[in-house]
C-alpha positions in Angstrom: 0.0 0.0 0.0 0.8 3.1 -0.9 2.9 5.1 2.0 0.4 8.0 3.2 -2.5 5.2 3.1 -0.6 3.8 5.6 -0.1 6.9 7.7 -4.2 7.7 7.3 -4.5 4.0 8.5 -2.6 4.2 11.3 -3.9 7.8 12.7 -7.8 6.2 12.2 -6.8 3.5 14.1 -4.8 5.6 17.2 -8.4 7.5 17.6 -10.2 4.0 17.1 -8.3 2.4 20.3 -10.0 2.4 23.2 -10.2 5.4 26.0 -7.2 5.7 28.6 -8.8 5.0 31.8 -8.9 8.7 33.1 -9.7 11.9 31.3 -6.6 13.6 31.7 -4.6 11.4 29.9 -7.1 10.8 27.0 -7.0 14.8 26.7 -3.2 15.2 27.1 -2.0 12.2 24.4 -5.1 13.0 22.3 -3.2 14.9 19.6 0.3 13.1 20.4 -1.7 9.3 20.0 -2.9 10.4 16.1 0.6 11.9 15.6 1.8 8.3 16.6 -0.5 6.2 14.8 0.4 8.2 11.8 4.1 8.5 11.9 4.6 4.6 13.1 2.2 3.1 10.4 4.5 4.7 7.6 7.7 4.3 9.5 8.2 0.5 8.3 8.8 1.7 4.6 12.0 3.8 5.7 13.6 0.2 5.3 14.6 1.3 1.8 16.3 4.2 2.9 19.9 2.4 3.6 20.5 2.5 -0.5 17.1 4.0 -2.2 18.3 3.5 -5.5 19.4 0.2 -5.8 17.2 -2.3 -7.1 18.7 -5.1 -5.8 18.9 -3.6 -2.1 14.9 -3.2 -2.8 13.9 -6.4 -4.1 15.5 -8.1 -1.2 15.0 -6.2 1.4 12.1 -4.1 1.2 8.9 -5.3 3.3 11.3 -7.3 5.2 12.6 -6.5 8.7 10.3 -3.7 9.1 7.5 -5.6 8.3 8.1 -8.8 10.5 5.5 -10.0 13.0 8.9 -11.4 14.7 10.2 -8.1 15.1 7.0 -6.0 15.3 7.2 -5.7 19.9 10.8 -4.6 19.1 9.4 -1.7 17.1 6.2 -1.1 18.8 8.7 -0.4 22.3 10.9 1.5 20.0 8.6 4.2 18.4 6.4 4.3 21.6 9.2 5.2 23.3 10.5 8.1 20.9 6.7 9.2 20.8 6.9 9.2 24.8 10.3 11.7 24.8 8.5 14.5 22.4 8.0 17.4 24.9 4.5 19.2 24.4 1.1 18.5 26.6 1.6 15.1 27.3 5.1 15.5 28.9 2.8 16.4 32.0 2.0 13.1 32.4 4.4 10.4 34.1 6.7 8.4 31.5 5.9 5.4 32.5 2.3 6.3 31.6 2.9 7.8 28.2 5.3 5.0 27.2 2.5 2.2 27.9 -0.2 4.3 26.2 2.2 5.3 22.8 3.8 1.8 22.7 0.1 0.1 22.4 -0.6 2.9 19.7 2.3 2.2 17.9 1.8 -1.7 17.5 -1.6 -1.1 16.6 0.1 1.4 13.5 3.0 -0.8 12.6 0.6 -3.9 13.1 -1.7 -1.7 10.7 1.0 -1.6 7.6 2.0 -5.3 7.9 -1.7 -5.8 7.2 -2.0 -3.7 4.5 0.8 -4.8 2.8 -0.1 -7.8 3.2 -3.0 -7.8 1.0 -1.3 -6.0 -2.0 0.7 -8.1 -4.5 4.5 -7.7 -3.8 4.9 -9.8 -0.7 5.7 -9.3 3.2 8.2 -11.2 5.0 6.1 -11.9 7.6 8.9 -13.7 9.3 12.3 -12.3 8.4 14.7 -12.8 9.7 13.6 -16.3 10.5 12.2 -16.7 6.9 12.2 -14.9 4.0 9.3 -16.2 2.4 6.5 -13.4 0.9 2.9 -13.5 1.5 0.9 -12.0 -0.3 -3.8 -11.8 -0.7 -3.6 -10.2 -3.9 -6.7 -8.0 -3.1 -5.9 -4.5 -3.4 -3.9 -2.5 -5.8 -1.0 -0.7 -4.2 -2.8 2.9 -4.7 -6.6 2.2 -3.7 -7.8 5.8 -3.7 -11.3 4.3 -2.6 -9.9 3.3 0.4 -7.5 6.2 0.8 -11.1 8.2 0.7 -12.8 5.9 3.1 -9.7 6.8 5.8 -9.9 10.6 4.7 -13.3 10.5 5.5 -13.2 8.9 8.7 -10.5 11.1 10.0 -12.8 14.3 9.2 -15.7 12.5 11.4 -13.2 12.1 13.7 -12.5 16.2 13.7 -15.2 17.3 13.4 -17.1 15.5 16.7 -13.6 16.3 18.9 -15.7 19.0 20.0 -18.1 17.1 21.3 -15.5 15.4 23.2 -13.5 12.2 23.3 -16.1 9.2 23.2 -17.9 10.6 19.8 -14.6 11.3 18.3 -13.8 7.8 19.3 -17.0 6.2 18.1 -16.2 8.2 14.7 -12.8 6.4 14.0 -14.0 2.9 15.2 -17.0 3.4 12.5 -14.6 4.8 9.3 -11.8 1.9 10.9 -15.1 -0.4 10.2 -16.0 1.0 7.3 -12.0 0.7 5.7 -12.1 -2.9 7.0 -15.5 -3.9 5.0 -14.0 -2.0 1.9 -10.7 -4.5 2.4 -12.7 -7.7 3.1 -15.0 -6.6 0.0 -12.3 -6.8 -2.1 -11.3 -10.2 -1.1 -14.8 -11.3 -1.6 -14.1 -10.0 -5.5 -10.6 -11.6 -5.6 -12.5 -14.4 -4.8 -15.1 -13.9 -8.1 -12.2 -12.9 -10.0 -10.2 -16.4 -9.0 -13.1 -18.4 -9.9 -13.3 -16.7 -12.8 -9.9 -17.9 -14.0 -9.9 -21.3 -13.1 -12.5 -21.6 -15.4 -10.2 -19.7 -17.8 -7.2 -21.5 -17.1 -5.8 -24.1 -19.6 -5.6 -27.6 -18.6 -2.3 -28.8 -16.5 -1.8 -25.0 -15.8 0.4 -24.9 -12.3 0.1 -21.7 -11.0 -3.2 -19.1 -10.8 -3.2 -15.5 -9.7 -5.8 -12.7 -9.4 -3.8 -9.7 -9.4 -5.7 -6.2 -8.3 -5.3 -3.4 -10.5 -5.5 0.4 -10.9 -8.7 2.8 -10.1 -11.4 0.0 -9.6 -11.7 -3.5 -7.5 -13.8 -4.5 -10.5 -10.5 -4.8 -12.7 -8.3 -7.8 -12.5 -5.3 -9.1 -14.2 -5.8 -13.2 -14.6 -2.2 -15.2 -14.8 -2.1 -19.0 -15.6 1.0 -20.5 -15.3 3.0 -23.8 -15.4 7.1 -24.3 -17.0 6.0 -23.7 -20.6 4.1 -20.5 -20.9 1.9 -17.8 -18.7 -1.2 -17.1 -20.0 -3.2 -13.8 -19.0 -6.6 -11.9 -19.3 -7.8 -8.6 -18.7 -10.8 -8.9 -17.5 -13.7 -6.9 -15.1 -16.3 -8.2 -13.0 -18.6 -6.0 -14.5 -20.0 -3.7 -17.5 -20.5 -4.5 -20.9 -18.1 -5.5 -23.7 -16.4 -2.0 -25.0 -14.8 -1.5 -28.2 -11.1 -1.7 -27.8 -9.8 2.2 -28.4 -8.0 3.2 -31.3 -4.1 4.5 -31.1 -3.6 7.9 -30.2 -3.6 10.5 -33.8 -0.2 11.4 -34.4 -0.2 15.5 -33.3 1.9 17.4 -30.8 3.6 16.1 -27.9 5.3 17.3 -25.0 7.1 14.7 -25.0 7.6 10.7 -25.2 6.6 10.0 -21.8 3.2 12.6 -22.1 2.8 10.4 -25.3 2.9 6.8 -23.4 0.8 8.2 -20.7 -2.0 9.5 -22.9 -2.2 6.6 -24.5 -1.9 4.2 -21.5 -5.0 5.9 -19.8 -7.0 6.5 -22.8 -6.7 2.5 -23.3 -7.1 1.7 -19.7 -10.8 1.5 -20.0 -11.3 -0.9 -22.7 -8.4 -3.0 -22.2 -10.3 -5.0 -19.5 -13.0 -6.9 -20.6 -16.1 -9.1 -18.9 -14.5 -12.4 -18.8 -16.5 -14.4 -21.3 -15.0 -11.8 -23.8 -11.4 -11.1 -22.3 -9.1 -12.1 -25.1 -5.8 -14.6 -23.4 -2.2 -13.3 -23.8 0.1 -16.2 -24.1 3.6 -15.6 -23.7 6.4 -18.6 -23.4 8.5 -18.3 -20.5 11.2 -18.7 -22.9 11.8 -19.4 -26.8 15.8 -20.3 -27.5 19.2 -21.1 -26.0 20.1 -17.8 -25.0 16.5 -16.9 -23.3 16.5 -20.1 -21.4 20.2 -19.3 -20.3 18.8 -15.6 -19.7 15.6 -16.8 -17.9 18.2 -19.3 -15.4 20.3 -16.6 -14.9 17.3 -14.3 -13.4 15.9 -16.3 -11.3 18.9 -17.3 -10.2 19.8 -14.0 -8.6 17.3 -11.2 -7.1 14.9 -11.3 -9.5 14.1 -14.3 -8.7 13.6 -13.5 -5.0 9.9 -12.0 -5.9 9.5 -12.3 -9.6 6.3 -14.8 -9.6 5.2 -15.6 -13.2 8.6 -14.9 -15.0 8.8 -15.1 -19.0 11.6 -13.8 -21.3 9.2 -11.1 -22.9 11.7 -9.6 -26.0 15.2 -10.4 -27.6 17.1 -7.9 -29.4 20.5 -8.0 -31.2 22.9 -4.7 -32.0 26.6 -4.1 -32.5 27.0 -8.1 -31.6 25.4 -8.0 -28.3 22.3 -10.0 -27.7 19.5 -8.7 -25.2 17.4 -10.7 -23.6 14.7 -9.3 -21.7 12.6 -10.7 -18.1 9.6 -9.6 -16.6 7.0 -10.1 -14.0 3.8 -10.5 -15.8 2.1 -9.2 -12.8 3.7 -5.9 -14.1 2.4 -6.5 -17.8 -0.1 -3.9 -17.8 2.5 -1.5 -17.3 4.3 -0.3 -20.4 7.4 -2.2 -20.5 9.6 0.9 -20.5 8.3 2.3 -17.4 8.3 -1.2 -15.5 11.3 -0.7 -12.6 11.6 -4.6 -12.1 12.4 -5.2 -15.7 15.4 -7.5 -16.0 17.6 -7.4 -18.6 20.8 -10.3 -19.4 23.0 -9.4 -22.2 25.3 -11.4 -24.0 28.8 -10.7 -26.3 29.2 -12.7 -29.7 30.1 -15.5 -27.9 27.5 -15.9 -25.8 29.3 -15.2 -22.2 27.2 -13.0 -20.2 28.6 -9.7 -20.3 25.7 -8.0 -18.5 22.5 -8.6 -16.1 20.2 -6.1 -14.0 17.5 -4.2 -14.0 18.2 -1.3 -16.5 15.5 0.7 -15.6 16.7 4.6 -14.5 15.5 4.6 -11.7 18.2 2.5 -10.2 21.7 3.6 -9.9 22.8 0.0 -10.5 21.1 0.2 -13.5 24.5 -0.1 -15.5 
């Protein structure tokens, strides 16, 4: 999920606990508890900070420590007790009071992020440093402004009847926390449609199935059929009619390639997913030749492999004697492929030896 989600999440849910016993504390940490939940629920994603720009760094260690059940006390006692040093109102109270009160708040908003990462499509290490297995629901797309808005609104209830006092301010985030929770479990009742939508789909003797969420509706879902030959995919929606597929952009004036890409990317968004009696299947081998087999190996082999889940050589290209052989994550394949980050690429000299392998996207400073 998408990082300010997560603080929204995390400041509904510090308003949603329940009511320190007495008044005075409720009305000293009031402000300092959403401050909390907000800050701690976003916290977890600084785990990219130690080298932002490396891809390998992220693939292997992003939603990792930070997001491990096994570590999540040690964090909870760590940001509740940073939250408990801030001076302001609630340094009136004794620490040892402040320190209980901020370190509950904070598990609830690290607790909060696991969660939502949880049912997104990358993967948590739920259990790092013990294991470094992902899980992964597959319900939500990473940016769910439907949700975002369900958090927005709740935290305006939440404002809005602090005058009134504690308890209806209280009573406010516990109904938008509800609310966000029916919206989550709604979309796993969907993922559910969707998945039984695809094994219907799904060739015979294919090995792996995914439902993968995508962008600005829970109706739209990206079907993946796997096994060790091919992947094959659909576009689909759970509902709507059939819609005529939209033409290319006119040629005309650009700002500039990206704009162009963009345009034509949203403009084609809406009919590209179809109801799923008339989504049209992508096949794609997960490799065709010598070199892409070797190429294919040789990513998930290394970091790639430590998320990709349906991997296929997706392009080769030859120039000046060197041989390109490109990887993706077909999870990723309704992105354009030149603004996909977790492209990998393997490159090899005239004769054959591997001269080359990354992710060559600009993003990353180990890009070349």
């Amino acid at each position: 999920m998408d990082t300010l989600t997560h603080g929204l999440a995390g400041a509904l849910l510090a308003r949603a606990l329940p009511a320190p016993r007495d008044e005075e504390t409720s009305g000293l940490l009031r402000r300092r508890e959403a401050w909390t939940g907000f800050l701690t629920a976003m916290l977890p994603d600084l785990d990219v900070l130690p080298d932002p720009f490396s891809a390998v760094f992220y693939v292997t260690q992003h939603r990792g420590l930070t997001h491990s059940f096994v570590l999540l006390p040690l964090w909870a006692i760590a940001f509740g007790l940073l939250a408990s040093l801030v001076p302001g109102r609630g340094a009136r109270l004794p620490f040892r009071t402040r320190l209980e009160r901020l370190t509950l708040v904070s598990f609830a908003g690290v607790s909060s992020h696991v969660l939502l990462d949880w049912v997104t499509s990358w993967g948590t290490m739920f259990f790092a440093p013990l294991s470094w297995e992902r899980y992964t629901l597959d319900w939500l797309f990473i940016v769910d402004l439907f949700l975002s808005g369900l958090l927005v609104a709740g935290l305006l209830a939440v404002a809005v009847l602090s005058r009134r006092g504690d308890g209806p301010s209280r009573v406010a985030a516990r109904a938008g926390a509800l609310a966000a929770t029916a919206y989550v479990l709604l979309c796993g009742v969907l993922h559910g449609r969707a998945m039984a939508d695809l094994e219907r789909l799904a060739p015979p003797g294919a090995e792996t199935l995914a439902a993968i969420p995508q962008p600005l509706s829970p109706g739209r879902w990206l079907l993946l059929a796997g096994d060790d030959r091919e992947v094959v995919s659909w576009h689909v929606r759970l509902w709507g009619k059939v819609e005529e597929r939209a033409a290319p952009l006119p040629p005309g004036r650009v700002i500039d390639g990206f704009t162009r890409r963009r345009d034509l990317f949203l403009r084609q968004l809406s009919t590209l997913y179809q109801p799923p009696e008339a989504a049209r299947p992508d096949v794609v081998p997960r490799a065709d030749g010598e070199l892409s087999n070797r190429a294919l190996a040789i990513a998930l082999d290394g970091p790639f492999g430590r998320f990709a889940r349906f991997p296929a050589v997706v392009a080769t290209s030859r120039s000046g004697g060197v041989t390109e052989v490109l990887v993706r994550d077909l999870r990723f394949g309704s992105l354009p492929r030149d603004l996909d980050p977790f492209l990998y690429a393997v490159r090899f000299d005239v004769a054959s030896r591997v001269i080359f392998e990354g992710f060559p996207s600009p993003r990353w400073h180990d890009a070349r």
